[in-house]
Structure formats: C-alpha cells, structure tokens
N, C-alpha and C positions, 0 to 999 in steps of 0.2 A: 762848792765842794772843796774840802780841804785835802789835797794829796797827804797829809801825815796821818788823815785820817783814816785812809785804803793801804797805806803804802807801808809795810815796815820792815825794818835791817835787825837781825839779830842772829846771833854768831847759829846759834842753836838750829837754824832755820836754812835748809840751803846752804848751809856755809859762809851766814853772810851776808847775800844775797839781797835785792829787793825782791819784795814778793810782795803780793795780795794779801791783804789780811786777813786771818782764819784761813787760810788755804798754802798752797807749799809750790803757786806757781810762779813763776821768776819774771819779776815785767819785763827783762831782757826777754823772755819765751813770748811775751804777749806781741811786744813790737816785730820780730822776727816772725811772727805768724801774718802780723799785716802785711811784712816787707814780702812774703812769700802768697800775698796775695790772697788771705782769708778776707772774709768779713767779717764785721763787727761783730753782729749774727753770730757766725760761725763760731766766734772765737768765743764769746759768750754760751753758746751751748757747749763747745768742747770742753771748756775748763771748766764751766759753773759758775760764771762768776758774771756780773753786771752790766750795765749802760758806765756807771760811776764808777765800778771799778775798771774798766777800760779805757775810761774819758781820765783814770788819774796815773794811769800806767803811763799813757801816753805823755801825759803832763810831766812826770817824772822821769820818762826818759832809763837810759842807761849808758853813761860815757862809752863804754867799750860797743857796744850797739849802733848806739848814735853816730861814732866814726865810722865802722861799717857800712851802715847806711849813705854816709857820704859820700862816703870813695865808691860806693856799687860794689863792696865787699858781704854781702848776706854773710853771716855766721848760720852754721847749721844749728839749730837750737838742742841739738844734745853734745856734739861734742865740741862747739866753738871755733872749729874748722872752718873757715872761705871757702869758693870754689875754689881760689887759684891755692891756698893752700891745700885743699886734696890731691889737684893737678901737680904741683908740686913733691907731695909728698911728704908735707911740713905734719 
C-alpha cells in the first residue's frame, strides 16, 4: 500500500489538511478517533472509508497529532483543544 495513494494535502480540501482521498476526513480525525479509543471497525463504518485507507492514515500520521499523543495530550477532533487546554481555558 502506497500512503500517497489514500492520503492527499490540497489547500482546497480542509484547508490543507491530510485527508483520505475522495472523502473530506482529516487523518488527524482518524488517529484521534483510535486515541479515543474507537475501533478499526468503528472508525471504518463511521467515516466510510477502509482497512487501507486506515492502515495509510495511521502510516502517515499527523505531526501536531502524533505530539499529542505523546505527551498524553488527545486533541478534541473538532476543535484541536487538550484536555488541559479546556481546563485551562486556552
């Protein structure tokens, strides 16, 4: 599986964004859905979208995401907020 071949960046799209291709979901949205403890399953019948295209979300990542993840920071997937930034007030 070639991730350039699920995965595409164009300004027009999201704003940018990586997304799924032929579809308008953010693979930032995909890996925040696992961090949040979906399943593959799930996450595949919620959005509509595949084995491969989930197996190339994950491969591809999202820098701002991927730190999240590390620190134990979940971003809310609609408005990019932490918990500790809600707690906050950021």
């Amino acid at each position: 599986m070639e991730v350039r071949e699920r995965i595409i960046i164009d300004p027009r799209i999201q704003h940018g964004k990586s997304v799924i291709r032929g579809t308008r979901v953010p693979v930032a949205r995909i890996i925040a859905e696992f961090a949040a403890g979906m399943t593959r399953e799930e996450v595949m019948r919620e959005y509509e979208i595949n084995a491969e295209d989930v197996a190339a979300a994950l491969a591809r990542g999202d820098g701002r995401v991927m730190a999240h993840l590390a620190t134990g920071l979940v971003p809310d997937v609609l408005t990019g907020q932490t918990d500790v930034g809600r707690r906050c007030g950021v």
